[in-house]
N, C-alpha and C positions, 0 to 999 in steps of 0.2 A: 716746311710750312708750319709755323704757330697754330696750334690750338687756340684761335681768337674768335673765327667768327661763324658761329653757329654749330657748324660740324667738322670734327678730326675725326683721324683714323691711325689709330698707332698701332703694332708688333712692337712690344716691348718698348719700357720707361723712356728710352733715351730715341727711339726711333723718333723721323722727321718727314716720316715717309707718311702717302694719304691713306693708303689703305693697310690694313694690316695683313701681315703674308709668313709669320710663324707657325709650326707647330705646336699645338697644346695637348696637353694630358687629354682634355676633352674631347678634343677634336679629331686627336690621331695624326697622322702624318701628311694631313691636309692640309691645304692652304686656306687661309679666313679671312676675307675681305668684307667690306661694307661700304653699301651708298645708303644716303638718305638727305633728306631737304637741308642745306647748309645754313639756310637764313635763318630759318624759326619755326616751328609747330606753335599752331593756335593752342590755348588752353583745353578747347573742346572738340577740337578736330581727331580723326582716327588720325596713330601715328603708327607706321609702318617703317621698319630698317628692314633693307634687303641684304641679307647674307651670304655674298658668295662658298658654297659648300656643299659636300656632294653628302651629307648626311646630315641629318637633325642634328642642333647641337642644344646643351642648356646655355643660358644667361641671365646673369646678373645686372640690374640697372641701379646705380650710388647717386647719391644727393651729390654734386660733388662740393658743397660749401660746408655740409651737415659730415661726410665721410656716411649716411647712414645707407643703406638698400632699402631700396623703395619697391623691388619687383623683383621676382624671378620667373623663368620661365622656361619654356622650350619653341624652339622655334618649329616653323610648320615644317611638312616632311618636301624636301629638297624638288625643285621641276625643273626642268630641263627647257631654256629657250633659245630655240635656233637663231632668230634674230640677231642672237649677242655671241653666240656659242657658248652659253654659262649657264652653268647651274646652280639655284640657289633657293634661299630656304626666306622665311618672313618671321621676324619680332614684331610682336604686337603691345606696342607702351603704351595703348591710346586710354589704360587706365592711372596715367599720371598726367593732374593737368596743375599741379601749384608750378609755376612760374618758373625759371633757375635753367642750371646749366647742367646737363646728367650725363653720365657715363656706362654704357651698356657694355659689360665684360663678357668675353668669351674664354673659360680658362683664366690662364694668370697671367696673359702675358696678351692678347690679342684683345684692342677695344677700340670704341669710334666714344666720339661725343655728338650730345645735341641739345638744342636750348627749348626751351619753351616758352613764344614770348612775343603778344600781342603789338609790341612796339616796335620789333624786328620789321614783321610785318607790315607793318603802317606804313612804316619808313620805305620799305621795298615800295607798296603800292603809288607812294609823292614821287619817289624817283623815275618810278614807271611811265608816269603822267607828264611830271617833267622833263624829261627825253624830246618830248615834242616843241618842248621851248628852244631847247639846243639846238633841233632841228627848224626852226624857224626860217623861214625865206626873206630875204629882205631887211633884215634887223640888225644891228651892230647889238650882240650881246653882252651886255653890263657887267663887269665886275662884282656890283653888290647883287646882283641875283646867277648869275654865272660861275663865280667864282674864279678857279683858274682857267676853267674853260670859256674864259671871255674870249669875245675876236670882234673882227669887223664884219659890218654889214656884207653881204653878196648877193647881187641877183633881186636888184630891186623893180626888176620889168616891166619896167615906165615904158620901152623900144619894144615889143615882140612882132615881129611879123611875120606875119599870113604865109607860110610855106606854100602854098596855092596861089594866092594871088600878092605877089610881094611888094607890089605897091600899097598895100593896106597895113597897116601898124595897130597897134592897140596895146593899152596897160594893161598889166595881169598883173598886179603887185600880192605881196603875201603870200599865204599857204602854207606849207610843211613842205623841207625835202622829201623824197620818197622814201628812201632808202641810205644806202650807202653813195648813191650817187647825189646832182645835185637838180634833178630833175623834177617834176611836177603832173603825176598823172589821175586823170579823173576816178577811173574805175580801183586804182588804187585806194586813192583818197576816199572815196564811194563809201566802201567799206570800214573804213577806217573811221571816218568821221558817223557813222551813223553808228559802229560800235557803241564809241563813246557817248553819243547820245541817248543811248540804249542803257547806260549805265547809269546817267540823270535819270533817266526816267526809271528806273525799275527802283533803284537806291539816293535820292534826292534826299533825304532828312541824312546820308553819309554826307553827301557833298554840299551842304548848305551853310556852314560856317568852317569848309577845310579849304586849307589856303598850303601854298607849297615854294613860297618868295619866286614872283612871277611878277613883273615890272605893273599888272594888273591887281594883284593882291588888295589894294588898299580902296577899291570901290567897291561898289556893293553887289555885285555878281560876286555868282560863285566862281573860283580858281578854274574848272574845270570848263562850266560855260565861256571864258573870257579865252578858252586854248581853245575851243573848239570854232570859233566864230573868225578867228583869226584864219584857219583855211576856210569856211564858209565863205568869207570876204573875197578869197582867192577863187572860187567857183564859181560864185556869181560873175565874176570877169570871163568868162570860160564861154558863156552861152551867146551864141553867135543873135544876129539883129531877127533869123525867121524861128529862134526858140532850138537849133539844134546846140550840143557843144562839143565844143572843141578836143578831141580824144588824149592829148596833154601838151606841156608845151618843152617846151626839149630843144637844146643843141643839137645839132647831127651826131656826133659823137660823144662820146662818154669824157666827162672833166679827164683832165691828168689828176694826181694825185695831192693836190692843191687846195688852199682853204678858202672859202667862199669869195671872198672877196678877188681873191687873184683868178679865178677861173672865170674870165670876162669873154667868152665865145658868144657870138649872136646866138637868141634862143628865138623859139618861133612857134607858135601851136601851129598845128597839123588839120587834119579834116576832119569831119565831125562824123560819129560814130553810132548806130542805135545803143550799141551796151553803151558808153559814155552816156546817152541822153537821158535813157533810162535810167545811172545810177544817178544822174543828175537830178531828176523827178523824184525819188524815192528819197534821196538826203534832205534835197529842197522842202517836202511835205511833211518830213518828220521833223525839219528846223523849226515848223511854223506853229507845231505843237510844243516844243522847248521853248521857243524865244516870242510867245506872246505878241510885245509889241511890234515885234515885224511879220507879223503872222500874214501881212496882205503881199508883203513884197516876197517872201518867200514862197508863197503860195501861187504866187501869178506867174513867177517862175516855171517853177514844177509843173504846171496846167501848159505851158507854152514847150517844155521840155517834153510832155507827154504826147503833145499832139504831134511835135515832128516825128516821134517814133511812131504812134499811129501811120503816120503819112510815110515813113522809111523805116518800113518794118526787119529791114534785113541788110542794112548795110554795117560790114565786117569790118574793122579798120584791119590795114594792114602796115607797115613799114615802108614809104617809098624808099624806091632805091637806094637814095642819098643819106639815111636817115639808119642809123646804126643802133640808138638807144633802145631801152626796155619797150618790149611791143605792147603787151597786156592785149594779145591779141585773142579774141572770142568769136564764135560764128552760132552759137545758140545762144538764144535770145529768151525761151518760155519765162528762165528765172526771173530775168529781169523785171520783163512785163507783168510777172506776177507782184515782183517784191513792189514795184511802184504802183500798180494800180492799186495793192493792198494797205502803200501809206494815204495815198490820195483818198482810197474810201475811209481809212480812221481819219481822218481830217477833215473830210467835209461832210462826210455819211451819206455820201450821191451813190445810190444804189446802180448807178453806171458803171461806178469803176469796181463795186464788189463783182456785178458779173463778167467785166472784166478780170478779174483778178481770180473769181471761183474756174474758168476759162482755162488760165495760163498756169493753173495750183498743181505741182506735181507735188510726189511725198517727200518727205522732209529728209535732209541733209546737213553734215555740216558743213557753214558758211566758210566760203572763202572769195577771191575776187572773179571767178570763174565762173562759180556757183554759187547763187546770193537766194535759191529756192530757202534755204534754211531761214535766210532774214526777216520773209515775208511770216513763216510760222513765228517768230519768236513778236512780233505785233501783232499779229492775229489774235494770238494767245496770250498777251497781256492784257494790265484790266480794260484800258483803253480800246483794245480789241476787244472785250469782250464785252461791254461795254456798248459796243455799235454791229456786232454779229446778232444773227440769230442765235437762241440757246442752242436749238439742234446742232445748227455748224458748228458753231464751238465747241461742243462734246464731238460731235465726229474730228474736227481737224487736233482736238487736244488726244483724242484716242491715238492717232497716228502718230502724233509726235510721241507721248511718251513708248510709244512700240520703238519707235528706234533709239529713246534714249535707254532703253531695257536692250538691248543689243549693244549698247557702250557698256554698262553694267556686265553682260554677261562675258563680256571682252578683257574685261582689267580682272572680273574674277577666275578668269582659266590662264591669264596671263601668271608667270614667274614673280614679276616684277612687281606684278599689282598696279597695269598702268592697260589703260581703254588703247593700246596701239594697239593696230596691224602692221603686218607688210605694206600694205597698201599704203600706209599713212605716215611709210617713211621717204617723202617725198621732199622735194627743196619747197626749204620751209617747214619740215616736220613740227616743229617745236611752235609755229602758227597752230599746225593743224591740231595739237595735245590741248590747245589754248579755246580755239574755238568748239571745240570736244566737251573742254570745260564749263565755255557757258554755254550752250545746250544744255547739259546736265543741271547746273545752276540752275538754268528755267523750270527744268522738268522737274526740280525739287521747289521752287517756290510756289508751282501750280498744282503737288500734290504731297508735299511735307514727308516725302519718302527718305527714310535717311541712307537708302542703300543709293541714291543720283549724289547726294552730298560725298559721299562716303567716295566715291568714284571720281568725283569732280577736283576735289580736295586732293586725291591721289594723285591726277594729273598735273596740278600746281607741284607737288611735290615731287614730280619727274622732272620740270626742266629744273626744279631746284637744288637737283643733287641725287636724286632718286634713281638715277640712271647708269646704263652699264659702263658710261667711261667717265666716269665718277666727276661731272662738271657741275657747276649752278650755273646754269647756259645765261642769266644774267650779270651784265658790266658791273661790275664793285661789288655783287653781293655773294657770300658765299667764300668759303676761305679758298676754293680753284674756281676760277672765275674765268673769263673772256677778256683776255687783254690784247689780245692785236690784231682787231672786229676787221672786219671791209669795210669800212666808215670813212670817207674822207675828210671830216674832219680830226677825225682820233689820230686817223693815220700822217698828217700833215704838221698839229700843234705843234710838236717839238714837247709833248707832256705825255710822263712814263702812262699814266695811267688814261684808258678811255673814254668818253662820255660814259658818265653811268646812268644806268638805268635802262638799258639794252636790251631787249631780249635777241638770242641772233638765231638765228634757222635750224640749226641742228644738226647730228646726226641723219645721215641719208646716201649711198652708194650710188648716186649716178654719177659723182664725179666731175661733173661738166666743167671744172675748170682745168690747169694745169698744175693741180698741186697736188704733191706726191702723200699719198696717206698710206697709214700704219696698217690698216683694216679695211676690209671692204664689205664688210656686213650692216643691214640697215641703220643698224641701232649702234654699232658704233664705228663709223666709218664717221670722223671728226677730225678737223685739225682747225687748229687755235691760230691761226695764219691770215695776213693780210690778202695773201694768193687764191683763200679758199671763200672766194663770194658761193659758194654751193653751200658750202654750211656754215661760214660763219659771217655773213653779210646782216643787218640788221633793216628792218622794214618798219614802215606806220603802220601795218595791217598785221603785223605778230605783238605788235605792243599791245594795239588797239585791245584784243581779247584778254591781254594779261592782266591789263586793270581792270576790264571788269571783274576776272576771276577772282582777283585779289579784293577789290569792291565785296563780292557776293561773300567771300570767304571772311569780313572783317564783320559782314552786317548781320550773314545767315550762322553762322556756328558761334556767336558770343550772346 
């Protein structure tokens, strides 16, 4: 592997290897490895290199274009984390922030490289963003904004029929795939799309003249609003004629290994679901705050999505028989109802749906699509939330929240790594869960300018970035060991070496649920780089969703 992009790790001059694994004078007859963010360190972000070694070692950090030293030090004294089974120690560079490419020596012969460099960055956050375009439903994607990753249209769902009653049909056109498959699910999508609009809204002067060559590009919305409206489009078609919707819509089985266009199996939505309806109303009310001019059509939505939940407070979806796809199956419902009566009340300020919403409020969490209690805090406690709260609630519901973002803090600071994981959090999907970790913390630092929530949240970007124990940048193209052979079917199909970039894929996580044979079976690093292993290396709309904003919050809040 070259020394090109972001971060290397060499044992001695001539080594090719990632990590380095010599003995040094310094070190004794130890072995020296290093992780750290592959892509790029912000100029003013802490920067943290993790050193695998069972003792304090010193280090040296070289300009490497100047040859000059710019830092010495010693690194922290060595912890012990079961998760990985390694022990290791921490460099702290975050006192160099001029731009360039540096080189942190341990001894004479064992060193990693790193960049410093706000464009790195950038570039990561457009790719992130644009991933959704890749994934687009129904589109023949263009060469000139594509690139080699052009193809043909698939799955433009003009035909879906009613799995229930199948003499009824209906158009669903548009959306996002969900994932690696080529399917289309609400509560998925839920999440996903309300992320990104969470990212408008909190950082809108970022995305107000950035553009990322998106067949939209040249009108006068933002790049990001013109991605997100494209599955809106797709949801609206979702909600059945009495206001309930439809829980997603799906082939009975899972595509072959095939690219969009050839995977031509009848699709069909399924029954309609409280969680669906719910994240249905909850997207819909927060659209109507983004997109202005359709604020009535969006709205009347969500108001008729909210009432069949009312009216079918407790209906589960499950999988019929016949029906093999992703379930996103849920049977508690408080989140939900919380997170949606709590956009409905920032939208219309109907003092209904706040006691509603104060009702269904349990304490805050991080988001995912199971548990969406954290979404409703992160409106709540924006200014728009705050804005339409009472002061007292606001101060009580913002006390709670930063309590548990001070427990993600106290998490990465007794961590090895220097990263807000548990055990708990190495789940399918982990590298979602690091992401929406992230922006909670994010919030909790733009609502009280703490630099110890940044300091943590930053941290976490720089775990899937390469910070981690099996030394990956868990995203497509970035980072000099990267994710090349995702569970993506279109990656896996093109007949092109390299995968859609701009990925993030699941991560590290020990349950294994597929059948692919792994190296390790510890949370953190039980991975494999394989088309076989949808456990951890499958890619979703809902681990992206939070990458951008982290990267968003980390271009807008540390420069």
């Amino acid at each position: 592997l070259s020394l090109v992009f972001a971060i290397g790790a060499c044992s001695g001059v001539n080594s090719t290897s990632s990590t380095a694994s010599s003995a040094t004078a310094d070190s004794g007859s130890q072995l020296v490895e290093f992780y750290a963010n592959q892509v790029g360190f912000l100029p003013q972000q802490q920067k943290h290199i993790v050193v695998r070694t069972s003792q304090a070692v010193s280090y040296r950090v070289t300009n490497t274009a100047s040859g000059q030293t710019v830092l010495e030090g010693t690194t922290s004294t060595p912890n012990y984390w079961p998760l990985a089974d390694q022990t290791v120690a921490v460099a702290d560079v975050s006192s160099i922030t001029a731009p360039g490419l540096y080189r942190l020596s341990v001894g004479d012969n064992d060193y990693t490289t790193f960049r410093i460099s706000a464009q790195r960055v950038s570039a990561l956050h457009d790719a992130a963003i644009k991933a959704y375009y890749y994934n687009r439903a129904g589109m023949a994607l263009d060469p000139a904004f594509a690139g080699k990753w052009h193809r043909e249209a698939g799955h433009t769902d003009t035909h879906v029929i009613n799995l229930n009653e199948p003499k009824i049909s209906l158009a669903s056109p548009k959306g996002w795939y969900d994932a690696g498959d080529y399917n289309k699910y609400i509560v998925n999508s839920g999440i996903s799309t309300y992320t990104l609009m969470r990212a408008y809204l909190d950082f809108p002067d970022f995305y107000v003249q950035r553009r990322w060559n998106i067949p939209e590009s040249t009108n006068n919305q933002p790049d990001l609003l013109d991605e997100i409206s494209w599955n809106l489009d797709w949801m609206l078609t979702m909600q059945d004629t009495d206001g309930g919707v439809f829980h997603k819509l799906t082939t009975l089985n899972f595509a072959p290994a095939v690219m969009p266009a050839e995977a031509t199996e009848q699709r069909y939505v399924v029954a309609k679901g409280t969680a669906a309806s719910l994240n249905f109303a909850a997207v819909m009310a927060t659209a109507a705050r983004v997109y202005p001019q359709q604020q009535s059509n969006f709205l009347a939505a969500a108001k008729r999505a909210w009432q069949w939940a009312l009216e079918n407070p407790q209906v589960a979806y499950k999988n019929a028989q016949n029906v093999k796809t992703g379930e996103y199956g849920d049977s508690s419902f408080n989140d939900e109802f919380a997170w949606a009566a709590s956009e409905l009340f920032i939208t219309t300020g109907e003092q209904d749906y706040l006691i509603e919403a104060q009702r269904y409020l349990g304490s805050p969490s991080t988001p995912g699509w199971s548990d969406t209690m954290g979404l409703a805090y992160l409106s709540l406690l924006s200014e728009q939330g705050q804005n339409a709260l009472p002061a007292e609630r606001y101060q009580t519901l913002k006390t709670r929240f930063l309590d548990y973002a001070d427990a993600l803090v106290k998490t990465s600071q007794a961590s090895p790594f220097r990263t807000a994981m548990t055990a708990n959090d190495f789940v399918w999907g982990s590298n979602g869960v690091a992401m929406n970790h992230a922006m909670v913390l994010a919030s909790a630092y733009r609502m009280s300018n703490d630099p110890a929530y940044l300091h943590t949240f930053t941290g976490l970007v720089d775990y899937v970035l390469g910070k981690n124990p099996v030394d990956y940048s868990y995203v497509t193209g970035f980072g000099e060991i990267s994710p090349r052979f995702i569970h993506h079917r279109q990656s896996h199909a093109d007949g092109i070496a390299e995968p859609v970039p701009g990925f993030l894929v699941g991560g590290a996580q020990n349950g294994q649920q597929d059948n692919c044979q792994y190296s390790a079976s510890l949370p953190a690093t039980s991975y494999k780089d394989n088309w076989c292993s949808y456990s951890t290396n499958e890619v979703t709309i809902n681990w992206n969703a939070p990458l951008v904003y982290s990267l968003a919050a980390m271009l807008t809040l540390t420069e």
